[in-house]
C-alpha positions as CSV (number, residue, x, y, z in Angstrom):
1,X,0.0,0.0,0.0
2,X,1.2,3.5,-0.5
3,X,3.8,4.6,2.0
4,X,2.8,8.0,1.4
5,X,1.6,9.5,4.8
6,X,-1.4,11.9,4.1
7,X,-4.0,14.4,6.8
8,X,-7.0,14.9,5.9
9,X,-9.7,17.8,7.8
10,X,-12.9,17.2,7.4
11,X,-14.8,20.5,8.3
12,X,-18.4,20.4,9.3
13,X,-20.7,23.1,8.0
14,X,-23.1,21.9,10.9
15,X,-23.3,25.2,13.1
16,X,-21.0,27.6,11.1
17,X,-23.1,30.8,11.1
18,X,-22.8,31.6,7.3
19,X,-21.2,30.1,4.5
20,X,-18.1,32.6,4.4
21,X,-16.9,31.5,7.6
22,X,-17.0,27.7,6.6
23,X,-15.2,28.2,3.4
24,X,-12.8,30.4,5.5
25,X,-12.3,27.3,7.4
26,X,-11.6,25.3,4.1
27,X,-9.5,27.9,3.0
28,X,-7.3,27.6,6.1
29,X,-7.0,24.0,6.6
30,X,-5.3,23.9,3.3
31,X,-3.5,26.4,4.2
32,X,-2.0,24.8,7.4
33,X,-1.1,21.3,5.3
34,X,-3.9,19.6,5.0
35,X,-3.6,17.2,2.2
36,X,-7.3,16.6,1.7
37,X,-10.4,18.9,2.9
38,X,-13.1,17.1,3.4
39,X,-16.8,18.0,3.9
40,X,-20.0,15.9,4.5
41,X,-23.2,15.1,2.7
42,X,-25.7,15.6,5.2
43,X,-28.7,18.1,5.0
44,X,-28.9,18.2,9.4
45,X,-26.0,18.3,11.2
46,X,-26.0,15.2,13.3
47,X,-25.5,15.3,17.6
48,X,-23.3,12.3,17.7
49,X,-20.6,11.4,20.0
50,X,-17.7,8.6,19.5
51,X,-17.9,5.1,21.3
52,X,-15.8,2.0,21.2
53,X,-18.4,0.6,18.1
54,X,-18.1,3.8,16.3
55,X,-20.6,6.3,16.7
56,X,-24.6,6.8,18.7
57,X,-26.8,9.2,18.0
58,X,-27.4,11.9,21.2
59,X,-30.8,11.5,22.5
60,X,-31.9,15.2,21.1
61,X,-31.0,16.1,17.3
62,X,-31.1,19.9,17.2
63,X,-31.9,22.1,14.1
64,X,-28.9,24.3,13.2
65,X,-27.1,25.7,10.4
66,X,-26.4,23.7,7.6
67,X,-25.3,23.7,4.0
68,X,-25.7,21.6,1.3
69,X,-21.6,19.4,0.2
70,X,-22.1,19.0,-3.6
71,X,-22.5,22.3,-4.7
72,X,-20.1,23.9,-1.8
73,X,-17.7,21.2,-3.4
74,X,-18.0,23.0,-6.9
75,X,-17.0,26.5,-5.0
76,X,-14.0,24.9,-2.9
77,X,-12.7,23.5,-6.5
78,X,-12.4,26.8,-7.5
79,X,-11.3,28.8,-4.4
80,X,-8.6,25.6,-3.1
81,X,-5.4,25.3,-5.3
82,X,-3.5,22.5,-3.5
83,X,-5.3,19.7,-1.6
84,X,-7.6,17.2,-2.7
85,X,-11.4,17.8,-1.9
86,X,-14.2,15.7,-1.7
87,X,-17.2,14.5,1.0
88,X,-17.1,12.1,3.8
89,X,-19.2,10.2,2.3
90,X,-22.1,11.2,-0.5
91,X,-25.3,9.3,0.5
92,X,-25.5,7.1,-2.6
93,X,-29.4,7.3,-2.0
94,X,-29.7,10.7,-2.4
95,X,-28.9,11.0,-6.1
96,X,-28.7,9.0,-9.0
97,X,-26.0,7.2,-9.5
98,X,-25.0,8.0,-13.4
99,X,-25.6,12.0,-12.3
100,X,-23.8,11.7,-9.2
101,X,-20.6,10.3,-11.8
102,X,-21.1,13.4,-14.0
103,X,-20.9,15.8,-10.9
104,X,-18.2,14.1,-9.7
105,X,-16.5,14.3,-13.5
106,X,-17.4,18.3,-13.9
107,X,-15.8,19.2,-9.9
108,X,-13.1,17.4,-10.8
109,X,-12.1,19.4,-14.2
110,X,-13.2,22.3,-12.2
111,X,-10.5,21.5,-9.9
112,X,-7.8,20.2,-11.9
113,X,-8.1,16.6,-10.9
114,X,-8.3,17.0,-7.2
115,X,-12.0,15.1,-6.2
116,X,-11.9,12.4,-4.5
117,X,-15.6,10.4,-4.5
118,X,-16.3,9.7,-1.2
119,X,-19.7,7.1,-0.8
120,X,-21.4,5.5,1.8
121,X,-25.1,3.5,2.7
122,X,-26.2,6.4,4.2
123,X,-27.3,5.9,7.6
124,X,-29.2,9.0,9.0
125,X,-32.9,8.5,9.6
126,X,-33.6,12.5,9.7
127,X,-31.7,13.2,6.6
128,X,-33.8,10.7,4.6
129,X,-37.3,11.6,6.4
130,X,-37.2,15.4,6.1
131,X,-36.3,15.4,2.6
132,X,-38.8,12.7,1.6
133,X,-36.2,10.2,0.8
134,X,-37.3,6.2,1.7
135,X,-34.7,5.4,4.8
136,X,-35.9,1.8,4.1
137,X,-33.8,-0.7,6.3
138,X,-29.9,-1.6,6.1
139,X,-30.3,-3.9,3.5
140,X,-31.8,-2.4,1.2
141,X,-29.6,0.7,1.7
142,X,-26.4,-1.5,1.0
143,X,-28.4,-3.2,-2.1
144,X,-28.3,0.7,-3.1
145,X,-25.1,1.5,-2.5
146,X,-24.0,-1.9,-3.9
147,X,-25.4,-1.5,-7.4
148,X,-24.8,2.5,-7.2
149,X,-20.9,2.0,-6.9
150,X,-21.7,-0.6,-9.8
151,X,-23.4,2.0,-11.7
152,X,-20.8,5.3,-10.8
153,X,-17.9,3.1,-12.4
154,X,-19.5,2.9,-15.7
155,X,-20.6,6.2,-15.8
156,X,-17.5,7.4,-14.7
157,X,-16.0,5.2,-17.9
158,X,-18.8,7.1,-20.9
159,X,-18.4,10.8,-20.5
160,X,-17.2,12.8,-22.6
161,X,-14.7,14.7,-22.1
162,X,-13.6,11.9,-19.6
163,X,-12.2,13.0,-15.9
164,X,-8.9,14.7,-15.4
165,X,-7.7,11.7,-13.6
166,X,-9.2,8.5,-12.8
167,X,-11.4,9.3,-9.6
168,X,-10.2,7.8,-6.7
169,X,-13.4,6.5,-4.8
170,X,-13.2,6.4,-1.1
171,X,-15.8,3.8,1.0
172,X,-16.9,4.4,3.9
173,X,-17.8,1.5,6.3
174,X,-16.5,-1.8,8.0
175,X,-19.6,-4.2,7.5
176,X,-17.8,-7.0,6.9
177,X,-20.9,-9.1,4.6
178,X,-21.9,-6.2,2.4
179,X,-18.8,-3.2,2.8
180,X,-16.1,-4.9,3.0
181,X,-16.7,-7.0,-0.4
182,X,-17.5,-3.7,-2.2
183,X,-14.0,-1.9,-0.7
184,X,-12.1,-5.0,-1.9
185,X,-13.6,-4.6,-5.4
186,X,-13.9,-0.8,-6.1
187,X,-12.1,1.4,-3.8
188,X,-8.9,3.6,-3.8
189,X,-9.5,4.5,-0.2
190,X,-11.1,2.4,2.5
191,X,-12.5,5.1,5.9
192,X,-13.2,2.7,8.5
193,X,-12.1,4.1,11.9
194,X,-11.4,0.9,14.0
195,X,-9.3,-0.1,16.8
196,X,-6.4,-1.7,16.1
197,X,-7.4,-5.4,16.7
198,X,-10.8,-5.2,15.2
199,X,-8.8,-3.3,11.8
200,X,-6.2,-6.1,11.6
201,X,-9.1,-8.7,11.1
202,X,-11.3,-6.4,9.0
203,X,-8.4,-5.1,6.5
204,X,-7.5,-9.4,6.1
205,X,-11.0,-9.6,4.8
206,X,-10.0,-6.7,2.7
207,X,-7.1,-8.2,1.2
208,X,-9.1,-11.9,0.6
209,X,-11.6,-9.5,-0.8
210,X,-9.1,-7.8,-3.7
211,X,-7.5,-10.6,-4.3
212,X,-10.4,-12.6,-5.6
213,X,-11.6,-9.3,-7.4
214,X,-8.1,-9.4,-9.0
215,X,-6.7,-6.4,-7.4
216,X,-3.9,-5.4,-5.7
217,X,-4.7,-4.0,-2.1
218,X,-1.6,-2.6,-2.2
219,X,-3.4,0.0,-4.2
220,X,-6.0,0.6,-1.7
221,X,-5.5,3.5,1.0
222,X,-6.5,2.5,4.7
223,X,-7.8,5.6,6.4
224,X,-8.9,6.4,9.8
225,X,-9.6,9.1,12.5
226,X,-6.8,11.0,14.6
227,X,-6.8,10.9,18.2
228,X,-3.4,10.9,19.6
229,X,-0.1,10.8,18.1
230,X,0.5,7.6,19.8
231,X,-2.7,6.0,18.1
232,X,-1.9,7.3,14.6
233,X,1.9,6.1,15.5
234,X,0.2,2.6,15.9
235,X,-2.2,2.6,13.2
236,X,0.8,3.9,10.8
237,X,2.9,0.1,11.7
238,X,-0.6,-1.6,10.8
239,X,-0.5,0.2,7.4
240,X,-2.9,3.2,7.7
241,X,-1.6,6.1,6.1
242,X,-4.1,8.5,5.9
243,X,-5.5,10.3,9.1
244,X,-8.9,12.5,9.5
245,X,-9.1,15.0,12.0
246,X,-12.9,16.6,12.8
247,X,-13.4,20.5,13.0
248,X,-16.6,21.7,14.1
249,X,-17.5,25.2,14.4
250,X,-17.6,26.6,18.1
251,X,-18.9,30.0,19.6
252,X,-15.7,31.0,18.7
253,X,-15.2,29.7,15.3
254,X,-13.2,26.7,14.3
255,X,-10.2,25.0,16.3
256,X,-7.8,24.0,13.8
257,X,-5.3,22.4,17.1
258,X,-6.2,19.0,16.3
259,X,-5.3,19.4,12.6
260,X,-2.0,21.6,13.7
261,X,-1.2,18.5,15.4
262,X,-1.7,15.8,13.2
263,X,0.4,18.2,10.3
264,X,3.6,18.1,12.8
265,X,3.0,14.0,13.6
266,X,2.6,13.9,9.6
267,X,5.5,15.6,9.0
268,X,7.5,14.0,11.8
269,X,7.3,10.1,10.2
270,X,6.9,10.9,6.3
């Protein structure tokens, strides 16, 4: 896998009080390193805090600010001249796939080749309510998302003019029945966000995965969330190489500490 070690911000619009200040926020996260700026495609912010199994809902979902990650991702192509862009991770239920492939292909010209195609199942219930969207149930998200990634590839392989580069598609995910399969097959980047133990047994399925796909998952990008140095020192010798730091807008405006600090680890073992 690519020895390249890579940071990645993923700033949440959730709360920012206008758009200016979250593109400021963009703006700066590229301009303290980061290698990738991430946003999300969510039309509420979700309340959710981090346990051992990944993440729970908080018992209250609050209304705040908000804005919409496919068309912002058109404006940060044009305003960002350096890192990579992309969200964390496009619903595949919330657009077509075939259209979803031909925004993907016009934000990346507009960029110069920098979008990365981040999708996922989807998974939150007041996203898919409020905007009349069928949540339906797990499975029939991930039948979705399975034939949508299906669907995005050959898209991606018929316009005309063709993408800058060949889009790197991220998945999001660790299920290991329905997720894992799809990362083994299609993905450039796998998110996952596990402890150690639990990723060393997920990322063999990963390899057992590829290699019956006829890949090399040497080619596939393990990422996961920062914590500590320590952690991402540990997560590095197990072969993940690309680390996401949250920044979530405060009374105050953005915190850009954790990111500060996962540029000096980044630049410490590359």
């Amino acid at each position: 896998m690519s020895a390249r070690v890579r940071v990645a911000a993923h700033v949440w619009p959730g709360g920012a009080p206008d758009y200016r200040t979250w593109r400021g926020a963009v703006l700066r996260a590229e301009e303290l390193g980061a290698d990738i700026v991430f946003g999300y495609d969510h039309f509420h912010a979700p309340a959710v805090r981090r346990t051992a199994d990944g993440i729970a809902l908080e018992p209250v979902q609050p209304d705040v600010t908000n804005f919409e990650g496919w068309t912002a991702l058109a404006s940060w192509a044009e305003v960002t001249t350096r890192a990579e862009i992309g969200l964390l991770v496009t619903g595949i239920g919330y657009r077509n796939p075939d259209l979803l492939a031909d925004m993907a292909r016009t934000v990346d010209h507009i960029s110069g080749g920098r979008l990365i195609l981040g999708v996922g199942a989807g998974w939150y219930e007041k996203d898919y309510r409020t905007y009349g969207y069928d949540h339906g149930t797990l499975r029939s998200r991930m039948d979705t998302f399975t034939e949508g990634v299906r669907r995005i590839e050959h898209r991606l392989t018929q316009l005309n003019p063709p993408p800058v580069r060949p889009i790197p598609i991220l998945i999001g995910g660790a299920g290991e029945r329905r997720t894992l399969p799809l990362v083994g097959r299609h993905a450039h980047i796998w998110h996952s966000g596990l402890d150690v133990a639990t990723f060393r047994r997920k990322n063999d399925l990963v390899k057992q995965y590829a290699a019956a796909a006829g890949r090399d998952d040497g080619l596939i990008e393990r990422a996961t969330n920062w914590t500590t140095a320590a952690a991402a020192d540990v997560l590095l010798a197990e072969g993940i190489t690309l680390h996401v730091t949250e920044l979530k807008p405060a009374a105050g405006g953005y915190d850009f500490a954790s990111l500060a600090a996962l540029v000096a680890w980044r630049d410490t073992v590359r």
